[in-house]
ZADREN-456580 format. One record per residue (C-alpha): residue number from 0; residue in three letters; y, x, z. Coordinates in pm, whole numbers, plus 50000, padded with zeros to 5 digits. Each point is the difference from the previous one (the first is absolute). Layout:
N
num; residuo; yy; xx; zz
NUM; ALA; Y; X; Z
...
! end
This chain:
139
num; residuo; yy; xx; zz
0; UNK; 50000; 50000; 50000
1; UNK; 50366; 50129; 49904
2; UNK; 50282; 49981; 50207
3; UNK; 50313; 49925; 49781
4; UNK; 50336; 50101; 50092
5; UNK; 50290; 49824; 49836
6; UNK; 50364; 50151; 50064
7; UNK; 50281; 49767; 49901
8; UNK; 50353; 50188; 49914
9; UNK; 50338; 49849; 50006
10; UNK; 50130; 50016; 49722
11; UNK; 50365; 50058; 49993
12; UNK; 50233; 49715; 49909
13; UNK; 50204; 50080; 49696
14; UNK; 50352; 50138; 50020
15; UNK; 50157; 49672; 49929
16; UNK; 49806; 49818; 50287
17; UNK; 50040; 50315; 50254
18; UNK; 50386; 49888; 49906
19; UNK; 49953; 49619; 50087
20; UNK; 49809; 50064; 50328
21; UNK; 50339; 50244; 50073
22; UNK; 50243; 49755; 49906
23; UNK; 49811; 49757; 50254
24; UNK; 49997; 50220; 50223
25; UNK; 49626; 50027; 49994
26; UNK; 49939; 50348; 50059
27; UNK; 49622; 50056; 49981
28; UNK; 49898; 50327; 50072
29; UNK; 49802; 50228; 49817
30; UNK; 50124; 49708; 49656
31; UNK; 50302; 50120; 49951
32; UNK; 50191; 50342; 49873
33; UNK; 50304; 50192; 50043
34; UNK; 50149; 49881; 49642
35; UNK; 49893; 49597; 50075
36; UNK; 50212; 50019; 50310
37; UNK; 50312; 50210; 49774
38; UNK; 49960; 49724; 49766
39; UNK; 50045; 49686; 50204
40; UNK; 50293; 50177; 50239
41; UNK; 50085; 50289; 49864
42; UNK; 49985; 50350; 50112
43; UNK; 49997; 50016; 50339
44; UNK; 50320; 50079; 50195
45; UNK; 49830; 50210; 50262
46; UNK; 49714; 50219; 49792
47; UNK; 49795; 50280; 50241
48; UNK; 49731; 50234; 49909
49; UNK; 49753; 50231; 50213
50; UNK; 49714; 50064; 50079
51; UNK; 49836; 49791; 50272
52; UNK; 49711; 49940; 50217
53; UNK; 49900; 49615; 50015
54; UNK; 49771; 49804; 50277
55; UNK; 49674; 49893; 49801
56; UNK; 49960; 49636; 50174
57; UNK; 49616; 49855; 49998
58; UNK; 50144; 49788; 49706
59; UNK; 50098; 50332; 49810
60; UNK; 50367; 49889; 50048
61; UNK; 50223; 50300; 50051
62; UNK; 50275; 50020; 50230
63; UNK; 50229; 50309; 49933
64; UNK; 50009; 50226; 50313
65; UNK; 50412; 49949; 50065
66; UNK; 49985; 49667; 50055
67; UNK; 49804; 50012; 50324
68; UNK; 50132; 50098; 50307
69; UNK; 49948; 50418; 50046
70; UNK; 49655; 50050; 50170
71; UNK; 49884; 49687; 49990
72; UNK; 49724; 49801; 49746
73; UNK; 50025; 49671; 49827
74; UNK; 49825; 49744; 50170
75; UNK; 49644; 49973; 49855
76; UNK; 50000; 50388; 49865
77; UNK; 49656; 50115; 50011
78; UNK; 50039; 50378; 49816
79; UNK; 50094; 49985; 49676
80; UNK; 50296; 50198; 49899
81; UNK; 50116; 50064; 49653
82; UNK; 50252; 50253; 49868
83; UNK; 50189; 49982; 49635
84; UNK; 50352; 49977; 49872
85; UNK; 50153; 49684; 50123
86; UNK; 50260; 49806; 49796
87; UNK; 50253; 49802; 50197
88; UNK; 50193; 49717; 49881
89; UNK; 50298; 49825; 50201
90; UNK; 50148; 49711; 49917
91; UNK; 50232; 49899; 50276
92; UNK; 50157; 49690; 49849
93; UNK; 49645; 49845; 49984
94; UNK; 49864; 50140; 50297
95; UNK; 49689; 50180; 49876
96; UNK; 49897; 50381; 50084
97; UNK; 49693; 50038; 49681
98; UNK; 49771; 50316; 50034
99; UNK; 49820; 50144; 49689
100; UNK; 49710; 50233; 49937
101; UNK; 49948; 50075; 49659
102; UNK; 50223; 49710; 49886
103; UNK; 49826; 49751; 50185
104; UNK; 50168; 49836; 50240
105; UNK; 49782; 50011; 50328
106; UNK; 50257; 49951; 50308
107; UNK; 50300; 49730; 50012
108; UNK; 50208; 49899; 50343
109; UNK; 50302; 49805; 50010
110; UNK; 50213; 50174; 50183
111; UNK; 50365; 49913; 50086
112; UNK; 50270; 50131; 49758
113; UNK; 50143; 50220; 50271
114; UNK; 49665; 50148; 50073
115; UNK; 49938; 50065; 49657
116; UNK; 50344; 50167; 49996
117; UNK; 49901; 50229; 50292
118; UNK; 49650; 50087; 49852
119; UNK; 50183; 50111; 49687
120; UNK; 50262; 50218; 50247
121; UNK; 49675; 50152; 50178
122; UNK; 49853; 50082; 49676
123; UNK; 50334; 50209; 49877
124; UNK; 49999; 50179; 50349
125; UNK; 49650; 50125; 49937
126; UNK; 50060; 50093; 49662
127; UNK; 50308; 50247; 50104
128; UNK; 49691; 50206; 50147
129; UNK; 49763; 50045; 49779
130; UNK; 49994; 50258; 49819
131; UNK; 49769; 50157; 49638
132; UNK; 49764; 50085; 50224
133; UNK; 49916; 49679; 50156
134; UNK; 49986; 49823; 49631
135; UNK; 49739; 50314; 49860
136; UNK; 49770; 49959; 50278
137; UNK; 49946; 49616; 49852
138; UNK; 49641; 49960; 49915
! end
């Protein structure tokens, strides 16, 4: 007797319907990219890149690493941790902080405008100190 193992994929929705689940504020994760979201609200006032380390939740969510208080877990983390360059965008006149690893978006929190704003001023302080070092020892 055989044991047969199906595996279903999601497929991806199509640019144009990545763009109506963003204009209805439907953000789906892991269904929509960075140019859906550029196309239904333009680019993004705040934009951020690094690299990151993310929570692996026992959904395989991701939660980046800054937005959890320092030393502490998400609740639920088992282990997982993942590392790759994160993508921030921040729109503060919606209210939405979206996080994307290679262009899909797998984080969004709606955050206030003036937290967004102060995110944004955190990020440019942390920049001033980096140096060519810090981006050549990038994986």
């Amino acid at each position: 007797m055989a044991l047969a193992l199906v595996v279903s994929c999601k497929s991806m929705p199509t640019l144009e319907q990545q763009e109506q689940l963003v204009q209805s504020n439907n953000l789906v994760l892991d269904q929509i990219t960075t140019r859906a979201v550029v196309n239904a609200w333009g680019k993004p006032p705040i934009y951020h890149s690094e690299f990151s380390y993310f929570f692996v939740m026992p959904d395989f969510s991701v939660i980046p690493r800054s937005r959890v208080e320092t030393g502490e877990a998400p609740k639920g983390w088992k282990s997982g941790v993942h590392a790759d360059e994160g993508v921030y965008f921040a729109y503060p006149d919606r209210g939405w902080l979206l996080v994307f690893l290679d262009d899909r978006l797998v984080y969004k929190e709606e955050l206030k405008a003036e937290e967004l704003y102060a995110l944004a001023k955190a990020w440019a302080y942390e920049d001033r100190f980096k140096t060519r070092l810090d981006e050549a020892s990038r994986p």
